[in-house]
C-alpha positions as CSV (number, residue, x, y, z in Angstrom):
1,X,79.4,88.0,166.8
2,X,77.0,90.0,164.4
3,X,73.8,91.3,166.0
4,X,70.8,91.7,163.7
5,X,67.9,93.5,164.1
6,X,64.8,93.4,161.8
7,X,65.5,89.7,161.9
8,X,61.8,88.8,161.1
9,X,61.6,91.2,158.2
10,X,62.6,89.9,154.7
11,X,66.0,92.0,154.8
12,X,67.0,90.4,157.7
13,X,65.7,87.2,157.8
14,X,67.9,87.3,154.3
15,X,71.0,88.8,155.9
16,X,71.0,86.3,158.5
17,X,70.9,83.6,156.1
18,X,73.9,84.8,154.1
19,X,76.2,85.4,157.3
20,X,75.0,82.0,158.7
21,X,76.2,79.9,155.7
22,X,79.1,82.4,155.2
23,X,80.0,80.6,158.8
24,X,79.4,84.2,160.6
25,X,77.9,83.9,164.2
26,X,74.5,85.8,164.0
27,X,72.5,86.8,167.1
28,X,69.0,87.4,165.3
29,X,66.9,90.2,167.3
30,X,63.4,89.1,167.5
31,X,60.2,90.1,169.8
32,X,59.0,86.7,170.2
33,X,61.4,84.1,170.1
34,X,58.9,81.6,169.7
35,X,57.3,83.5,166.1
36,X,61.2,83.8,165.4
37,X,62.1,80.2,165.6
38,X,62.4,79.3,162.2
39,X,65.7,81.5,162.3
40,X,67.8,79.0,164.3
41,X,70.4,76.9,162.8
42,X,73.9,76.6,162.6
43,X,75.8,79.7,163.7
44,X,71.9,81.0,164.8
45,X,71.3,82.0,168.3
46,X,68.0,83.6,169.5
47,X,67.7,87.0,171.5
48,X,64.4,88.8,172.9
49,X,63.9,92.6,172.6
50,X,62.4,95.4,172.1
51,X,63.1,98.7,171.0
52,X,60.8,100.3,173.4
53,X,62.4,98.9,176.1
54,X,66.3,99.7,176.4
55,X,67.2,98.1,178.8
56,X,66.6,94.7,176.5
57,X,69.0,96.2,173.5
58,X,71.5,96.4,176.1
59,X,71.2,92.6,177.0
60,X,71.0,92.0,173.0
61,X,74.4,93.7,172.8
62,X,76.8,92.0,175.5
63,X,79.3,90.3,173.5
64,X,78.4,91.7,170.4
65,X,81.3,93.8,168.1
66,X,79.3,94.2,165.1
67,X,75.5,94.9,165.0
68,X,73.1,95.7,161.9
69,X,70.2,98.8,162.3
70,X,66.8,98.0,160.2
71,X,63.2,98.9,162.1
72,X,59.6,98.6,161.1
73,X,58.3,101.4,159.5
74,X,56.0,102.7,161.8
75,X,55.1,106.0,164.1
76,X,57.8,105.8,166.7
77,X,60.6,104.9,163.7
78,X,63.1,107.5,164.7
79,X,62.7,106.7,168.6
80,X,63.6,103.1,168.1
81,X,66.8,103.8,165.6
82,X,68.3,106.5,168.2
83,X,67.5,104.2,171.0
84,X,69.5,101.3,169.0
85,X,72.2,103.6,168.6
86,X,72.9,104.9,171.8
87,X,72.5,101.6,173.4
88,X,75.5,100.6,170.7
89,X,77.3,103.5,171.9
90,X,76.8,102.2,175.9
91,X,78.1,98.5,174.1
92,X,81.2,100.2,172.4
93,X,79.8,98.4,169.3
94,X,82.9,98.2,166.7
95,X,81.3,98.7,163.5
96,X,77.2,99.8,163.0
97,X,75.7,99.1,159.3
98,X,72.5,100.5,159.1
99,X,69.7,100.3,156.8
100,X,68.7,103.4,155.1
101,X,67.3,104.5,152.1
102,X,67.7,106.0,148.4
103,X,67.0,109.6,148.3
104,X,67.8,110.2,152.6
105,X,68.1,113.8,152.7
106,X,66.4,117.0,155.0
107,X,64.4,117.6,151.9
108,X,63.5,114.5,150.6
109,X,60.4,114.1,148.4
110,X,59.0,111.5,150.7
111,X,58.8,111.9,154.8
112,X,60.3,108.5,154.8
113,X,63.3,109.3,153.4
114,X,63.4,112.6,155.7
115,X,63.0,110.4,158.7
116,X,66.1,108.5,157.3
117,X,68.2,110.9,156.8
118,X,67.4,112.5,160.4
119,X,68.4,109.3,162.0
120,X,71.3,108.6,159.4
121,X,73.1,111.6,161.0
122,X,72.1,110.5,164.2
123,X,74.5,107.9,163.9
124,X,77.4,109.8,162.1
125,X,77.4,112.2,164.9
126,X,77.4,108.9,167.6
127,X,81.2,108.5,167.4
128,X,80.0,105.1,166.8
129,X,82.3,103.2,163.6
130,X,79.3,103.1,160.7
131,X,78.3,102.2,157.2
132,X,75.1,103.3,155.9
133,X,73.1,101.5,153.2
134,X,70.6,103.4,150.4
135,X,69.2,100.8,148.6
136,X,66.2,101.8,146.1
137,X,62.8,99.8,145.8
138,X,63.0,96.3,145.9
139,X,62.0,93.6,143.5
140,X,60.5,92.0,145.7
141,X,57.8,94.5,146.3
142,X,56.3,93.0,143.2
143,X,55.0,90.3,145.0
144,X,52.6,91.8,146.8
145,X,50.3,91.9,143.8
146,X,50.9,88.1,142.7
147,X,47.1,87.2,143.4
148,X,46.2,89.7,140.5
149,X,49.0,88.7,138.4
150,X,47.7,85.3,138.9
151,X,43.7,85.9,138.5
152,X,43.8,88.5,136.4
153,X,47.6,89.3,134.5
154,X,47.1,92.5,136.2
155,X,48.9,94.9,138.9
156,X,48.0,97.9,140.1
157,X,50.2,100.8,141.1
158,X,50.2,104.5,141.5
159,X,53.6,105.1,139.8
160,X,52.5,106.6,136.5
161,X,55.1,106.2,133.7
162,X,57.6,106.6,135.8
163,X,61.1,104.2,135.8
164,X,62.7,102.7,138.8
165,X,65.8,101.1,139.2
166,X,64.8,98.7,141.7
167,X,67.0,96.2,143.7
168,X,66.8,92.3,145.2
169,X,67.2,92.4,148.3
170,X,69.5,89.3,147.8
171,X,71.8,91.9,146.5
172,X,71.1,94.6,149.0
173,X,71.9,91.9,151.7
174,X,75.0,90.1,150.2
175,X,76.2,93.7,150.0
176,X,76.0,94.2,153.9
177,X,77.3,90.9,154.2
178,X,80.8,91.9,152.4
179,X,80.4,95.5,154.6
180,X,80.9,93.3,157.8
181,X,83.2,90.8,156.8
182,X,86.0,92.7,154.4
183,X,87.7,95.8,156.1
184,X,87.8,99.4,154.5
185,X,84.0,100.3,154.6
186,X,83.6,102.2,157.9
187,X,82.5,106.0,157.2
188,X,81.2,105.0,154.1
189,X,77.2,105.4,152.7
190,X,76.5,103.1,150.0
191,X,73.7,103.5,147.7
192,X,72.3,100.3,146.0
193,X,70.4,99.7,142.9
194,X,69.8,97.3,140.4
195,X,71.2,97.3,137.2
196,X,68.8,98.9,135.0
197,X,65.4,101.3,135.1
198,X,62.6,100.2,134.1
199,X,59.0,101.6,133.9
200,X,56.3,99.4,135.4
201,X,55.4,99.3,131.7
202,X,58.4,97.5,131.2
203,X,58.3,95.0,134.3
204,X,54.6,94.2,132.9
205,X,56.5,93.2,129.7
206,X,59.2,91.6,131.9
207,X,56.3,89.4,133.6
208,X,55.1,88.3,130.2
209,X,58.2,87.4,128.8
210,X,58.7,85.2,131.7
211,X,55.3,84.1,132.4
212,X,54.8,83.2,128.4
213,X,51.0,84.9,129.0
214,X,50.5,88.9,128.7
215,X,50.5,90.2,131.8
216,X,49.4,95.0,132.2
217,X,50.1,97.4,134.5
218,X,47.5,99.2,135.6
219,X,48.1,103.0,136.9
220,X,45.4,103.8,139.6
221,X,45.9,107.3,141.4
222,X,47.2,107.3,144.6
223,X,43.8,108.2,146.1
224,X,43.0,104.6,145.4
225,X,46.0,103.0,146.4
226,X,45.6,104.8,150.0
227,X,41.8,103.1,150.1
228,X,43.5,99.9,149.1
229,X,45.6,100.1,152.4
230,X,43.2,101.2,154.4
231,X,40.6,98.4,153.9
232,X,43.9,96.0,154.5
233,X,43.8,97.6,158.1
234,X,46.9,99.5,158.0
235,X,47.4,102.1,160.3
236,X,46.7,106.0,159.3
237,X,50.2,107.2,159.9
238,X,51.6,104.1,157.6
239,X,49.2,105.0,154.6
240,X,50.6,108.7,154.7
241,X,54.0,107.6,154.7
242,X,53.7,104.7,151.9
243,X,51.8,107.2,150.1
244,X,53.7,109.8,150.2
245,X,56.7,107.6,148.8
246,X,54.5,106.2,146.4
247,X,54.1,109.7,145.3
248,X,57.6,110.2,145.4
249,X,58.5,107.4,143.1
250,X,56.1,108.8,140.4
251,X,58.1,111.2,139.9
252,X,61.3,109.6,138.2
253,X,63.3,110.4,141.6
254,X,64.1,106.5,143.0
255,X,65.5,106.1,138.3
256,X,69.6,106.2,139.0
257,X,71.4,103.6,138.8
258,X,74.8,102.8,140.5
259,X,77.5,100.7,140.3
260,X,77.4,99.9,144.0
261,X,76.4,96.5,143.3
262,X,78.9,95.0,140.8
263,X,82.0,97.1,142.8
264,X,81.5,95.4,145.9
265,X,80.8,92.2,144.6
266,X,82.6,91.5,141.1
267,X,79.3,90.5,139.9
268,X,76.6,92.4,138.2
269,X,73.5,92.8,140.1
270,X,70.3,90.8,139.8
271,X,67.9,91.8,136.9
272,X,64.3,92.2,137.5
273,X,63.8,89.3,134.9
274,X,66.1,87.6,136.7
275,X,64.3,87.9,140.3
276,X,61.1,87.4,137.9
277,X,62.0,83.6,136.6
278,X,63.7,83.0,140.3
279,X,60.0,83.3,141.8
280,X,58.0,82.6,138.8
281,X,56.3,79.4,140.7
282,X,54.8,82.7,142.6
283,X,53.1,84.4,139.8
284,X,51.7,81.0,138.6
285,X,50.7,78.7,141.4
């Protein structure tokens, strides 16, 4: 059985939908398992927990041999991922994929990406069998600004000219899915992209394409985008760290592309103006 935290989350609620109908047997972590209940189905069971509280990972883990590592992002982010992994290592957990990001490293660009790579080693030095995921961006992050795509054929970002070679998280997550169910992948740190770069110029032209109606980026400084946050009520330590990896992004840094996608899966990976026509009912209704 295949533990998943982050089971609320759109990663996980995605993984746990891929190793369901692959016939996997998920146990989907979740804090309320009443706000969680749209989760269970076939090959779907339920568990309560809480990272704060260990004692409650432990109970997660009876039974489980293979277990998936994705947290909020939020203050106490590195507490909660070496909690997780030292309660695998009590559960002699066979095989820990954990969600990372692109650009982990002690001097990342971004504090996020530090904080990954602090708790990336964390786990390579557990003794506990691992693969680590990098993916970049997502695609879906676009979605976030469909109410002014659809009032005003705007967005708004703080990412200058910069390109990105973002990712679907169906990808990211069909990825993990073959990392727990083919053998050969412990030890290993995959880092997942989509398969091109594009400018938010270019996904504005993207948008139109699909769309049929013209649809511009705006680039706002990052000053603006923290304000935007904060009047949404998100918390002071969060606005720092989005927008110091908004900053980051400007910069060209998240632009590589790699083959992570179509080596692991024998397909190419999902196009922006793929994901784009998938949800257009989003950007139009």
């Amino acid at each position: 059985m295949i533990l998943i935290t982050g089971a609320t989350g759109n990663n996980g609620q995605e993984l746990v939908r891929q190793l369901a109908a692959m016939g996997q047997r998920v146990r989907a972590l979740v804090r309320d398992p009443v706000k969680g209940a749209n989760l269970k189905g076939p090959n779907v069971e339920l568990v309560a927990g809480d990272f704060d509280q260990p004692a409650s990972l432990d109970t997660a883990l009876k039974g489980i041999e293979k277990a998936f590592l994705l947290t909020p992002v939020a203050e106490f982010f590195v507490a909660w991922q070496k909690a997780f992994i030292k309660a695998a290592q009590r559960a002699k957990v066979k095989h820990l994929v954990k969600f990372s990001g692109m650009g982990s490293g002690p001097d990342a660009g971004a504090g996020l990406l530090r904080l990954h790579h602090e708790t990336d080693e964390f786990l390579r030095r557990s003794g506990v069998p691992f693969t680590i995921l990098q993916p970049n961006s997502f695609h879906q992050n676009i979605l976030s600004s469909a109410a002014t795509i659809k009032t005003q054929n705007k967005f708004y970002l703080p990412l200058k000219n910069a390109a990105m070679a973002t990712v679907d998280i169906r990808d990211i997550n069909a990825v993990a899915a073959r990392v727990f169910t083919s053998p050969g992948h412990e030890g290993k740190t995959y880092v997942i992209t989509g398969p091109e770069s594009l400018t938010s110029q270019q996904v504005a032209e993207r948008l139109s394409s699909v769309l049929g109606r013209k649809v511009d980026y705006v680039d706002v400084p990052l000053a603006a985008a923290e304000d935007g946050m904060r009047q949404a009520g998100m918390p002071e330590w969060s606005i720092r760290t989005v927008g110091e990896l908004l900053g980051y992004f400007a910069t060209g840094a998240a632009a590589a592309v790699t083959d992570t996608v179509p080596r692991l899966l024998g397909r190419p990976a999902v196009s922006f103006e793929q994901f784009a026509r998938d949800h257009r009912a989003v950007f139009t209704t």
